[in-house]
LUMLUMDREN-2810 file (N, C-alpha, C; in Angstrom, 1 decimal):
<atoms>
<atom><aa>X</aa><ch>A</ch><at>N</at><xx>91.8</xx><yy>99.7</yy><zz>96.8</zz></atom>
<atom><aa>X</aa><ch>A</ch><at>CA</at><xx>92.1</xx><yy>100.8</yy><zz>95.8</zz></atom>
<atom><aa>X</aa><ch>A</ch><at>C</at><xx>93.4</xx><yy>101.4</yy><zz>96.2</zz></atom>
<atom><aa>X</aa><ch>A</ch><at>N</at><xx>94.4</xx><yy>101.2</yy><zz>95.1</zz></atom>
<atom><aa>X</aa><ch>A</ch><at>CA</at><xx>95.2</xx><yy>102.2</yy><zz>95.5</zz></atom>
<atom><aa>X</aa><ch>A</ch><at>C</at><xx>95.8</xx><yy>103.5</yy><zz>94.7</zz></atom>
<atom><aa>X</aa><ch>A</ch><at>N</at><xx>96.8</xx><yy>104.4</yy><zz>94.7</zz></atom>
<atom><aa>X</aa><ch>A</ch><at>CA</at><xx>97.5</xx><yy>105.5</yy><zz>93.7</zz></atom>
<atom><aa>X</aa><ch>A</ch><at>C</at><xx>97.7</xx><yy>104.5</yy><zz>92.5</zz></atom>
<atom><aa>X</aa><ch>A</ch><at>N</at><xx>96.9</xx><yy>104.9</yy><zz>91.3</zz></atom>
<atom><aa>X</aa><ch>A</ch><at>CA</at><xx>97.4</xx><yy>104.8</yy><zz>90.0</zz></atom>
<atom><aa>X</aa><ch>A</ch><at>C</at><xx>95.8</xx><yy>103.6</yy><zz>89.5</zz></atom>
<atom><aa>X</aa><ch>A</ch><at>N</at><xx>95.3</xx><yy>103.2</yy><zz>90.1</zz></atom>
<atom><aa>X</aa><ch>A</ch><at>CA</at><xx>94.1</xx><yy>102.5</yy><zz>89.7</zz></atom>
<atom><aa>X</aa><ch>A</ch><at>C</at><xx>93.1</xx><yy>103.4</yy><zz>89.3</zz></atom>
<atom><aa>X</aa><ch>A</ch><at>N</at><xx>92.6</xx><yy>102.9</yy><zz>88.4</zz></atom>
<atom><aa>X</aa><ch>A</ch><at>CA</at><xx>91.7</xx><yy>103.3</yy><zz>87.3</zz></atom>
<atom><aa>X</aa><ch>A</ch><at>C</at><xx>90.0</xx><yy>103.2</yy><zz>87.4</zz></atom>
<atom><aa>X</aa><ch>A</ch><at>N</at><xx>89.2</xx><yy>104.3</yy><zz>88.5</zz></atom>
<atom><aa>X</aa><ch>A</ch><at>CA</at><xx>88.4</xx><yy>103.8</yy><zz>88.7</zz></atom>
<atom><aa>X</aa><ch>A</ch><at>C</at><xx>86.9</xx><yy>104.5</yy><zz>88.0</zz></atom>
<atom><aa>X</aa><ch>A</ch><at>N</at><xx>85.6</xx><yy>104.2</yy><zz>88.4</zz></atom>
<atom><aa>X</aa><ch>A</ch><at>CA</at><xx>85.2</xx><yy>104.9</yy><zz>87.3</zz></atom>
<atom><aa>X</aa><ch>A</ch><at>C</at><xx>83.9</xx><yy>105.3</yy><zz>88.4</zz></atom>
<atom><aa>X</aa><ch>A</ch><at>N</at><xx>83.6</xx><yy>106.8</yy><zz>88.4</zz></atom>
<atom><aa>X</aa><ch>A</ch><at>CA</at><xx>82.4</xx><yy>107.5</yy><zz>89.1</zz></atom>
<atom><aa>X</aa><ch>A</ch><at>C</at><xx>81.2</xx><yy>106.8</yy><zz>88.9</zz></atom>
<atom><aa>X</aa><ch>A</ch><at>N</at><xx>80.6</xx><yy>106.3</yy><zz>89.8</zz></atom>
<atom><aa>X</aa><ch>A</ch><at>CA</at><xx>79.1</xx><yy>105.8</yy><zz>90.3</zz></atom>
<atom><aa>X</aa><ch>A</ch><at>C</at><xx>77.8</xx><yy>106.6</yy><zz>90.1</zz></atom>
<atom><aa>X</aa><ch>A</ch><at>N</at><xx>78.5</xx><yy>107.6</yy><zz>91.2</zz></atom>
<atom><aa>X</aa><ch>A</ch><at>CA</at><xx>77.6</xx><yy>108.7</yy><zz>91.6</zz></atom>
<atom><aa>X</aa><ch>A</ch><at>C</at><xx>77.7</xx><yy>110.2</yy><zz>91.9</zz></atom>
<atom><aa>X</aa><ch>A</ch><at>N</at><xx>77.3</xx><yy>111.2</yy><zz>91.9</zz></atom>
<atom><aa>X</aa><ch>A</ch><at>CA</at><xx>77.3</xx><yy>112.3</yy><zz>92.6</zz></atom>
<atom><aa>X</aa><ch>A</ch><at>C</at><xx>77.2</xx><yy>112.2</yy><zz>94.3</zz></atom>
<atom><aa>X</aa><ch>A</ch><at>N</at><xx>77.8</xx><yy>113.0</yy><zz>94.7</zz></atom>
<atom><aa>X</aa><ch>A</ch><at>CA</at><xx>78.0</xx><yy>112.8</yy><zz>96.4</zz></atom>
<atom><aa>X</aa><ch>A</ch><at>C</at><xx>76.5</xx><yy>113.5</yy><zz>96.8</zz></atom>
<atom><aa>X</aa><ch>A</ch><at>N</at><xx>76.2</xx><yy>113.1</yy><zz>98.2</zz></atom>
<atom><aa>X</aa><ch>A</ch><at>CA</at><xx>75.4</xx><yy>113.8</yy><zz>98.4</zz></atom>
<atom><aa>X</aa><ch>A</ch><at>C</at><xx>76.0</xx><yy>115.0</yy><zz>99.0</zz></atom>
<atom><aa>X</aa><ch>A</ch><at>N</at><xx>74.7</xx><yy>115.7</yy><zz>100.0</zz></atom>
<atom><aa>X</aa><ch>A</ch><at>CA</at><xx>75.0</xx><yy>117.1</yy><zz>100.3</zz></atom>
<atom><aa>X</aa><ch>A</ch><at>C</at><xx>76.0</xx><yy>118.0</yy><zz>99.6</zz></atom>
<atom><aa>X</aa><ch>A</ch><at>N</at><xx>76.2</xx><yy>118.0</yy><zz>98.4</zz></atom>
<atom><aa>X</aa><ch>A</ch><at>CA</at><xx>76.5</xx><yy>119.1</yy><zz>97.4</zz></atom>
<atom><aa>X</aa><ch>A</ch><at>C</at><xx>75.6</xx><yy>120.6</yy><zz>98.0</zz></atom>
<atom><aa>X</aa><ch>A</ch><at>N</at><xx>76.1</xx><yy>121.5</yy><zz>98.0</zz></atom>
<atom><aa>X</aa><ch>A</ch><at>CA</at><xx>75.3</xx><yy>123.3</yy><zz>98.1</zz></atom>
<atom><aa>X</aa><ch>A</ch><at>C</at><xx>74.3</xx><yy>123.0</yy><zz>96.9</zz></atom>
<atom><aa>X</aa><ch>A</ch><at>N</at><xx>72.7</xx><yy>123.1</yy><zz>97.2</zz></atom>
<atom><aa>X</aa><ch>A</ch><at>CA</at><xx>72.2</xx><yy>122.9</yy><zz>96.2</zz></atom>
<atom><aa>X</aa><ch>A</ch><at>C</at><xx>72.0</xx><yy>124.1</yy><zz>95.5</zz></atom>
<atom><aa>X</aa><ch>A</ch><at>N</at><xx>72.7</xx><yy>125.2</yy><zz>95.8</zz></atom>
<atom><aa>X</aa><ch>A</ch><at>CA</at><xx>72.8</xx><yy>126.7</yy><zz>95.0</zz></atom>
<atom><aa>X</aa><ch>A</ch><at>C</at><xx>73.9</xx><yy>126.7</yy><zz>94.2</zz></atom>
<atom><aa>X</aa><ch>A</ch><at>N</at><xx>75.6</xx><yy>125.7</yy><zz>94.3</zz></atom>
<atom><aa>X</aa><ch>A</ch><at>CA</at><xx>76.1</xx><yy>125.9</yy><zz>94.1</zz></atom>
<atom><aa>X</aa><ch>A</ch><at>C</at><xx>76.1</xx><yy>124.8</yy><zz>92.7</zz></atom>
<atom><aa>X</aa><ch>A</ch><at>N</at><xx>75.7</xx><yy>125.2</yy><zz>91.4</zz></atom>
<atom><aa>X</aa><ch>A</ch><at>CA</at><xx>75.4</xx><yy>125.0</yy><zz>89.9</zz></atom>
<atom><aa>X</aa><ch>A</ch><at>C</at><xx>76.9</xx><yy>124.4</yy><zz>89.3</zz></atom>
<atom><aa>X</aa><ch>A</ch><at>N</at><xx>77.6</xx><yy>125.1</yy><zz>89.5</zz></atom>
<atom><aa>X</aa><ch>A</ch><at>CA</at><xx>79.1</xx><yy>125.0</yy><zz>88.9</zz></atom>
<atom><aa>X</aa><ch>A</ch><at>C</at><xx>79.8</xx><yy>123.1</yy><zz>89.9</zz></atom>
<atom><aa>X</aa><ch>A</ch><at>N</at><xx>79.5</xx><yy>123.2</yy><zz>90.9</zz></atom>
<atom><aa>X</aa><ch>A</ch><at>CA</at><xx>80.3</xx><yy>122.4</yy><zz>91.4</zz></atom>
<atom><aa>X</aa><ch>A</ch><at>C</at><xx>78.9</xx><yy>121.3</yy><zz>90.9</zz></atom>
<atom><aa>X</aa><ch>A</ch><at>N</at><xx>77.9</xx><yy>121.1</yy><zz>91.2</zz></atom>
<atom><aa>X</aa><ch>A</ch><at>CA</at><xx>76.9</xx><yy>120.1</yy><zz>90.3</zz></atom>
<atom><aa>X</aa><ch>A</ch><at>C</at><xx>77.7</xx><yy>119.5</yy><zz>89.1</zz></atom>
<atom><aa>X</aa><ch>A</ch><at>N</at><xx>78.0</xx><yy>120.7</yy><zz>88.0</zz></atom>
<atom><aa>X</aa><ch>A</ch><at>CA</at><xx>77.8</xx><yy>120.2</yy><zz>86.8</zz></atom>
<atom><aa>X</aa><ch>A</ch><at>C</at><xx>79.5</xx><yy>119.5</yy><zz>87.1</zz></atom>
<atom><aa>X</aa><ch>A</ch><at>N</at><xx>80.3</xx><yy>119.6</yy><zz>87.9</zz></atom>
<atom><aa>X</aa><ch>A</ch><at>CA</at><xx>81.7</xx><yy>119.2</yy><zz>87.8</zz></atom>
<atom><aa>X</aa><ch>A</ch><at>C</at><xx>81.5</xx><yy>118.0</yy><zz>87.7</zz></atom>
<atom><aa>X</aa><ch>A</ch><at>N</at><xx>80.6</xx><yy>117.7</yy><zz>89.0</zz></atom>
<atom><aa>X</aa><ch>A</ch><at>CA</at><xx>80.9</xx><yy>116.1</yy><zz>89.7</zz></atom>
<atom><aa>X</aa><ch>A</ch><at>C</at><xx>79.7</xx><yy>115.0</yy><zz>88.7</zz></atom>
<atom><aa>X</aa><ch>A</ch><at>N</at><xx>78.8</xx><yy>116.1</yy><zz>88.2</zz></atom>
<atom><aa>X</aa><ch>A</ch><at>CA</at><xx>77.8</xx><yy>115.5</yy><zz>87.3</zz></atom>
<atom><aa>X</aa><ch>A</ch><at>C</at><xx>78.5</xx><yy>115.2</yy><zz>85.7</zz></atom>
<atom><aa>X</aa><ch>A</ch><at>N</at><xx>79.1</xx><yy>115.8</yy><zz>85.4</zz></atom>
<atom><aa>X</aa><ch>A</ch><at>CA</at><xx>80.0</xx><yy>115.0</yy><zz>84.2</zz></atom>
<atom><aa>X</aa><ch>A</ch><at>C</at><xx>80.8</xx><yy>114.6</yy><zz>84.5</zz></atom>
<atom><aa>X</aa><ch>A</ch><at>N</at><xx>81.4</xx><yy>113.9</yy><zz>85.9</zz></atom>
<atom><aa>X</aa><ch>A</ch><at>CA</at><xx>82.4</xx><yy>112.7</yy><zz>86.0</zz></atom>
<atom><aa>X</aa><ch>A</ch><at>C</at><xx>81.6</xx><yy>111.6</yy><zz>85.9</zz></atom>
<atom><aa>X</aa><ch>A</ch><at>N</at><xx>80.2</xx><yy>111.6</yy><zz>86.4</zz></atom>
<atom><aa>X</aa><ch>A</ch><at>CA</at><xx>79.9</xx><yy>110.5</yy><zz>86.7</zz></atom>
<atom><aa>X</aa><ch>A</ch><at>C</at><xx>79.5</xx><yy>109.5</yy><zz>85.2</zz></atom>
<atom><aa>X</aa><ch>A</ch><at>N</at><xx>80.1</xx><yy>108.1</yy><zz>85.1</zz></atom>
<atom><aa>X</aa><ch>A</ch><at>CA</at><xx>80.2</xx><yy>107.5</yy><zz>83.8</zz></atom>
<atom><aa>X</aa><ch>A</ch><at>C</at><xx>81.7</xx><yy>107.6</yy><zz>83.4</zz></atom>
<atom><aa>X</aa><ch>A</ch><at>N</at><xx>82.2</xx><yy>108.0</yy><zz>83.9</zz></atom>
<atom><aa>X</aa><ch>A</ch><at>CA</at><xx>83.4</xx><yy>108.4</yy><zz>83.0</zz></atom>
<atom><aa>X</aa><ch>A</ch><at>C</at><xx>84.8</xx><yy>107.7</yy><zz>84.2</zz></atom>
<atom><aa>X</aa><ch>A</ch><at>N</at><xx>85.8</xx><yy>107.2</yy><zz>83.4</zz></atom>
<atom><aa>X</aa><ch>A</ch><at>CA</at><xx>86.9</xx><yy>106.8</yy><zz>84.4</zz></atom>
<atom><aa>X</aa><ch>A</ch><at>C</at><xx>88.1</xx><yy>107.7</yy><zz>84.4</zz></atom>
<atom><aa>X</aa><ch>A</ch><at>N</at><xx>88.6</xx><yy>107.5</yy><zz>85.6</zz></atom>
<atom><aa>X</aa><ch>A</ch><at>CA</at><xx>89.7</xx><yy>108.3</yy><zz>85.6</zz></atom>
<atom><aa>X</aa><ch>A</ch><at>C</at><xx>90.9</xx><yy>107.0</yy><zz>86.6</zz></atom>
<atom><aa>X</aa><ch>A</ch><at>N</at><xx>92.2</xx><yy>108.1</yy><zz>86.8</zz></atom>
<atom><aa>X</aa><ch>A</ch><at>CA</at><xx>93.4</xx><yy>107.1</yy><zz>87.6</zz></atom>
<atom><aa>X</aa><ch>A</ch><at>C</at><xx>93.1</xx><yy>107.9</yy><zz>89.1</zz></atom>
<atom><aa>X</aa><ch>A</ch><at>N</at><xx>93.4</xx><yy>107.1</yy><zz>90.2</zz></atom>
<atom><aa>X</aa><ch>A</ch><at>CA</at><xx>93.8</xx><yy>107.9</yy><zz>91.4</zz></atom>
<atom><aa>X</aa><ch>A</ch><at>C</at><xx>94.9</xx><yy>107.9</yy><zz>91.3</zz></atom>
<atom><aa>X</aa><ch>A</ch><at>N</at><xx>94.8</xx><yy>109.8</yy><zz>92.1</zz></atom>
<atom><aa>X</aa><ch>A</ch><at>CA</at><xx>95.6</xx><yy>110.5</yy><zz>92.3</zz></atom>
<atom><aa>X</aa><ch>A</ch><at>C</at><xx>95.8</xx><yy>110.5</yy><zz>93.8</zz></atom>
<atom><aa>X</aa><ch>A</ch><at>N</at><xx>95.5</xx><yy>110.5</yy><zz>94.9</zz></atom>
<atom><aa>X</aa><ch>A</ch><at>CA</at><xx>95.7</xx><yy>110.4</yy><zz>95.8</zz></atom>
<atom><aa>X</aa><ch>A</ch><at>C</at><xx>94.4</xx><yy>110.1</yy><zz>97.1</zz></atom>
<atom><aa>X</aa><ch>A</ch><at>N</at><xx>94.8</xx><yy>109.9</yy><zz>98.3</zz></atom>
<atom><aa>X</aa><ch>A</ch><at>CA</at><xx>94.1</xx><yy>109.5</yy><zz>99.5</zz></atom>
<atom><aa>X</aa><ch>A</ch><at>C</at><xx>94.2</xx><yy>110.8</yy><zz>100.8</zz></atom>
<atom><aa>X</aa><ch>A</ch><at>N</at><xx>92.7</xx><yy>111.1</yy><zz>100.8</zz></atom>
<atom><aa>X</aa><ch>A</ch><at>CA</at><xx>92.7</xx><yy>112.2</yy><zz>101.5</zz></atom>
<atom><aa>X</aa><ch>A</ch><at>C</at><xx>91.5</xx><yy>111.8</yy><zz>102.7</zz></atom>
<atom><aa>X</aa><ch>A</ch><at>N</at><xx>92.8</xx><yy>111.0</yy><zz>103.9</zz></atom>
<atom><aa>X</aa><ch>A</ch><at>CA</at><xx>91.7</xx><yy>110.6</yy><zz>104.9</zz></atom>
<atom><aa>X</aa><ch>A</ch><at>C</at><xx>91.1</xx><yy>109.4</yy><zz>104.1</zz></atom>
<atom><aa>X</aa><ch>A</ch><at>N</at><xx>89.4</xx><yy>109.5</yy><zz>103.9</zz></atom>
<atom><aa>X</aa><ch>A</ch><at>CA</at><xx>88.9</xx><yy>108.1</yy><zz>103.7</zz></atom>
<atom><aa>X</aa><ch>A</ch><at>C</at><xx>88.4</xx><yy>108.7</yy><zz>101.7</zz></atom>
<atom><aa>X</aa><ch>A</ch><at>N</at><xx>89.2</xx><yy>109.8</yy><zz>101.6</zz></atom>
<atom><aa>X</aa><ch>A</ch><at>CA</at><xx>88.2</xx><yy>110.1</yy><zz>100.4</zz></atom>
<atom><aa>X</aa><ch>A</ch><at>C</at><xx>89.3</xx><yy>109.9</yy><zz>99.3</zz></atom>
<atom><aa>X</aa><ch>A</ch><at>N</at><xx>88.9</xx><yy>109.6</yy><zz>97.8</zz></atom>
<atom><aa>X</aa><ch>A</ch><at>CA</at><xx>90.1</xx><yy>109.5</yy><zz>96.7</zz></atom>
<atom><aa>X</aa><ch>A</ch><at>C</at><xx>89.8</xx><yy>110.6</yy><zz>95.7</zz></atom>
<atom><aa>X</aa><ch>A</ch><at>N</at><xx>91.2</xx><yy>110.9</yy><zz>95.5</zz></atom>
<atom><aa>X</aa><ch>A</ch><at>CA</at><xx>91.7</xx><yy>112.2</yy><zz>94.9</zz></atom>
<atom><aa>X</aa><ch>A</ch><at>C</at><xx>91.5</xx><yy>112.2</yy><zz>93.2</zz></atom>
<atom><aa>X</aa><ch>A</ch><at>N</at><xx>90.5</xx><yy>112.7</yy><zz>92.5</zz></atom>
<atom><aa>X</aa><ch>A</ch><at>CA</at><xx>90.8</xx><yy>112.5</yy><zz>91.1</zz></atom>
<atom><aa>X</aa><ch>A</ch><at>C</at><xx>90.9</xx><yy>113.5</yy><zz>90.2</zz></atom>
<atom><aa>X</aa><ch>A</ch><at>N</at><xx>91.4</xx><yy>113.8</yy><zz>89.3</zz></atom>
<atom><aa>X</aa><ch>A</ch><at>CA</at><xx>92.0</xx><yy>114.9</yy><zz>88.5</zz></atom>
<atom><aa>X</aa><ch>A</ch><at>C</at><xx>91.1</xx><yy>114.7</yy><zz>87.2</zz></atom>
<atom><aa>X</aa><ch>A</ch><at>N</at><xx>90.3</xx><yy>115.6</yy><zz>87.5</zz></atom>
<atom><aa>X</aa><ch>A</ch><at>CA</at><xx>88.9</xx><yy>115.4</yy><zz>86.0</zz></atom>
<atom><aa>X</aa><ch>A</ch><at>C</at><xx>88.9</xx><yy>116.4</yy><zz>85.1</zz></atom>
<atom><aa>X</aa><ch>A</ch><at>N</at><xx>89.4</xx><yy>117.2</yy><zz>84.9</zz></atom>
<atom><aa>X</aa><ch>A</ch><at>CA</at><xx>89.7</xx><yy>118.7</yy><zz>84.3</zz></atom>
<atom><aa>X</aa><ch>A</ch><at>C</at><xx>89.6</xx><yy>118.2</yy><zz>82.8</zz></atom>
<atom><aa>X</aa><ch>A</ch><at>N</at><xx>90.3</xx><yy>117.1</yy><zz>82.0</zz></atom>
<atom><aa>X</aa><ch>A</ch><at>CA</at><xx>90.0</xx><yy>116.7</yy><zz>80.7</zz></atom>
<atom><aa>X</aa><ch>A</ch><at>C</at><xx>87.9</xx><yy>116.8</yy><zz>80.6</zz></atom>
<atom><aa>X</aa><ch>A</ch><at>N</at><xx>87.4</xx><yy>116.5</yy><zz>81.9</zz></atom>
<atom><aa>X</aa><ch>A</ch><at>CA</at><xx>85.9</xx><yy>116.4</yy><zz>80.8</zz></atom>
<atom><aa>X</aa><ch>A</ch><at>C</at><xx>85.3</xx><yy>117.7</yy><zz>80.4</zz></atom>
<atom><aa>X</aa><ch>A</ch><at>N</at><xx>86.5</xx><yy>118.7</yy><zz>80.9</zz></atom>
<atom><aa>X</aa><ch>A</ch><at>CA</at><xx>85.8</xx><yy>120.3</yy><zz>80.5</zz></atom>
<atom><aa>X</aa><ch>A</ch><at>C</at><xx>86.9</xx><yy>120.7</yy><zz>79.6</zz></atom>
<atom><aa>X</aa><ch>A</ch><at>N</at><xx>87.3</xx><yy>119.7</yy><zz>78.8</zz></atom>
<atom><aa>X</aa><ch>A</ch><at>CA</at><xx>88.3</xx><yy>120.4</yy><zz>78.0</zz></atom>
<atom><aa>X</aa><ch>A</ch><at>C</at><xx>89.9</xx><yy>121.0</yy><zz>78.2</zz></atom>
<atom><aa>X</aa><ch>A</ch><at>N</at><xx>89.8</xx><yy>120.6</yy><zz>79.8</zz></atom>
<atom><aa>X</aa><ch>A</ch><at>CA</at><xx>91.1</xx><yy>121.4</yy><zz>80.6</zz></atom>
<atom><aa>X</aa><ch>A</ch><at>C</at><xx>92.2</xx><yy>119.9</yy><zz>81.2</zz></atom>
<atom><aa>X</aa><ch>A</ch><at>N</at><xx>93.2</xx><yy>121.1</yy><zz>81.1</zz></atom>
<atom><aa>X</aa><ch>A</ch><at>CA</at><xx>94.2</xx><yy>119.9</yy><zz>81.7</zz></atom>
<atom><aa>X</aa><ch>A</ch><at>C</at><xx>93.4</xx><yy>119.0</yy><zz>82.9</zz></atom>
<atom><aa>X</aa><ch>A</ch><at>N</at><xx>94.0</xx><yy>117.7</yy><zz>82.8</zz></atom>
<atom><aa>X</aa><ch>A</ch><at>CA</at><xx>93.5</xx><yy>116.9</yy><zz>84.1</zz></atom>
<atom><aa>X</aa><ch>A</ch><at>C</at><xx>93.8</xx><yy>117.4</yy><zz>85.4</zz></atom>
<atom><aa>X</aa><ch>A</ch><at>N</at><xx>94.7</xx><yy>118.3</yy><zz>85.7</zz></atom>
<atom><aa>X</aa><ch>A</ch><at>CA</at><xx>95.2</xx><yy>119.1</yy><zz>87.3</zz></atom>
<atom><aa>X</aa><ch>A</ch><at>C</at><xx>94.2</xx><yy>120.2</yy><zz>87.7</zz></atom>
<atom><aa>X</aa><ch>A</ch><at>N</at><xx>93.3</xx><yy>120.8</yy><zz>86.2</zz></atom>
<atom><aa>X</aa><ch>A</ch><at>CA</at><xx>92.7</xx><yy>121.9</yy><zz>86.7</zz></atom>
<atom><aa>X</aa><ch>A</ch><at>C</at><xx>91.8</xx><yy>121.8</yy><zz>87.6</zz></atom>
<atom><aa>X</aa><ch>A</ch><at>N</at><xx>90.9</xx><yy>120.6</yy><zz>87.4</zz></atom>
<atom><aa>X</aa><ch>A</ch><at>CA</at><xx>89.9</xx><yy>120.2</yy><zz>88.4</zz></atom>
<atom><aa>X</aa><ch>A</ch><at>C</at><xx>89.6</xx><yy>119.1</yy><zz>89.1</zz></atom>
<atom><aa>X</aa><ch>A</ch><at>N</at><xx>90.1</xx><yy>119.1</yy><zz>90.1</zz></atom>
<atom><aa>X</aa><ch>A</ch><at>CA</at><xx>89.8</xx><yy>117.8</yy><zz>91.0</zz></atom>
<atom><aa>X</aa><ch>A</ch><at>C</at><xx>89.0</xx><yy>117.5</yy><zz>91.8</zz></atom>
<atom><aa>X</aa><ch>A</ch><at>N</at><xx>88.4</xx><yy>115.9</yy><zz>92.0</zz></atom>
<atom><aa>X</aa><ch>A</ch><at>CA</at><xx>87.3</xx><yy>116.5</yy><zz>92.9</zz></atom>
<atom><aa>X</aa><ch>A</ch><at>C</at><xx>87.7</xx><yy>114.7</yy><zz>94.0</zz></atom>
<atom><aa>X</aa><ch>A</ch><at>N</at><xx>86.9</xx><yy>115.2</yy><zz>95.1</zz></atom>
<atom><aa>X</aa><ch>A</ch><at>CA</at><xx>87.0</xx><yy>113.8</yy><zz>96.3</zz></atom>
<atom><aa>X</aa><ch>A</ch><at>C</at><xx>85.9</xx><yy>113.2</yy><zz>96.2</zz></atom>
<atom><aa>X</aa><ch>A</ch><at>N</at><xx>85.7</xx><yy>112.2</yy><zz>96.3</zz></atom>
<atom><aa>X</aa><ch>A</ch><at>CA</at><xx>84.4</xx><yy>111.3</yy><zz>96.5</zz></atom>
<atom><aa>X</aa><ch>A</ch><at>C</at><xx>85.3</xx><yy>110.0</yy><zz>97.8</zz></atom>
<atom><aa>X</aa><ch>A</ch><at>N</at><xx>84.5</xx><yy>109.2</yy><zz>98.1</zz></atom>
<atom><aa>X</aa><ch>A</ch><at>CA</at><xx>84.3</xx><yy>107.9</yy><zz>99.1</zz></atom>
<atom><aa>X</aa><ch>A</ch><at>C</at><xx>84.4</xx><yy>107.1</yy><zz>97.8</zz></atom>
<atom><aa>X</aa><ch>A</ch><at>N</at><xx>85.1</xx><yy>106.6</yy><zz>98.4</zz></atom>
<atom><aa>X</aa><ch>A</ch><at>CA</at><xx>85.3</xx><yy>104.9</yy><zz>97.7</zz></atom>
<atom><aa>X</aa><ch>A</ch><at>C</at><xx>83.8</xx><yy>104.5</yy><zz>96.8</zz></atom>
<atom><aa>X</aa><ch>A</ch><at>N</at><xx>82.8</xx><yy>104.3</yy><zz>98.2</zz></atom>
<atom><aa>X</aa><ch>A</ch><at>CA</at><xx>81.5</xx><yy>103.7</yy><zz>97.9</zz></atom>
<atom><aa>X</aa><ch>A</ch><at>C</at><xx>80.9</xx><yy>104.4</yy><zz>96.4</zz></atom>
<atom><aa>X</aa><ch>A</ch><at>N</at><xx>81.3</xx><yy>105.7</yy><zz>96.1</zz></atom>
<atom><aa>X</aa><ch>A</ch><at>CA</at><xx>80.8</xx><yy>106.2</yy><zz>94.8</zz></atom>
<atom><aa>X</aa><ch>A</ch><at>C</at><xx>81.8</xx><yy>106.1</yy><zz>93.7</zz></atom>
<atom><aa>X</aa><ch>A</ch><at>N</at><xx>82.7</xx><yy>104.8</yy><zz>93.9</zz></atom>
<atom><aa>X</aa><ch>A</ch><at>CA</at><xx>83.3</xx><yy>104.6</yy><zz>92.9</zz></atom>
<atom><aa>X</aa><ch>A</ch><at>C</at><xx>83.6</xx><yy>103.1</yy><zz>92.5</zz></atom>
<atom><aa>X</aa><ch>A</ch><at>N</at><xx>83.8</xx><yy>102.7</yy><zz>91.2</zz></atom>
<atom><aa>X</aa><ch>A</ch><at>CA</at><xx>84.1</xx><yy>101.5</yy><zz>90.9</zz></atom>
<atom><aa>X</aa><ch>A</ch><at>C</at><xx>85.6</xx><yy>100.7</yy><zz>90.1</zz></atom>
<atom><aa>X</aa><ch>A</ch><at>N</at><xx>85.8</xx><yy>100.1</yy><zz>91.1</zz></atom>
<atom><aa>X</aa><ch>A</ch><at>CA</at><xx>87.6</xx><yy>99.6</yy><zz>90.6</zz></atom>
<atom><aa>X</aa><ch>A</ch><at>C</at><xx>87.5</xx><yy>99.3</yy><zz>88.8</zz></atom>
<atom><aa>X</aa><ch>A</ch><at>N</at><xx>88.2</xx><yy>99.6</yy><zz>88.3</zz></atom>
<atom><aa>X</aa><ch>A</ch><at>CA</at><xx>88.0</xx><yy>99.3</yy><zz>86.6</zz></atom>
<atom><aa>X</aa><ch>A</ch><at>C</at><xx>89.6</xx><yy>98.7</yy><zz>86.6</zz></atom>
<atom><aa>X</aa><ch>A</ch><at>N</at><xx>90.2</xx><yy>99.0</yy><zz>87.0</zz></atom>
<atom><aa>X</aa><ch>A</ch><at>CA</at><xx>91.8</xx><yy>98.4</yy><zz>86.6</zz></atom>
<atom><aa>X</aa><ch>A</ch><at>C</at><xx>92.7</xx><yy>98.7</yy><zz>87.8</zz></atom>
<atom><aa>X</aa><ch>A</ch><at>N</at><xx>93.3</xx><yy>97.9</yy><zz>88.1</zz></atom>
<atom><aa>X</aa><ch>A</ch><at>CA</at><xx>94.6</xx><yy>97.9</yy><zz>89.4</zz></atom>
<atom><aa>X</aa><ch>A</ch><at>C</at><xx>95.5</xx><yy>97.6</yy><zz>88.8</zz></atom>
</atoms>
């Protein structure tokens, strides 16, 4: 995987704050949906999801592991 490939969310991460509702619903409407990497942070990839709430793609980003993602286009 590298900057600019097109990959598509698997899964929700584990250990999410199970109090914390708002960051759920973030990572829970990526999942199904593809996006481009934005960057590499350590072992985790940077993605800019803000379009599935209607918002610019910078407003919201979130990190997942490789493992909860799937290559769609390089």
């Amino acid at each position: 995987m590298n900057i600019g490939d097109m990959v598509r969310v698997e899964r929700v991460p584990d250990g999410l704050p199970p109090d914390d509702k708002h960051l759920a619903a973030l990572f829970q409407g990526c999942v199904g949906r593809t996006f481009p990497i934005i960057n590499f942070d350590g072992d985790l990839v940077e993605l800019h999801v803000g379009e599935v709430f209607g918002k610019p793609a910078k407003q919201h980003q979130i990190w997942l592991a490789p493992s909860q993602l799937t290559l769609i286009e390089a």
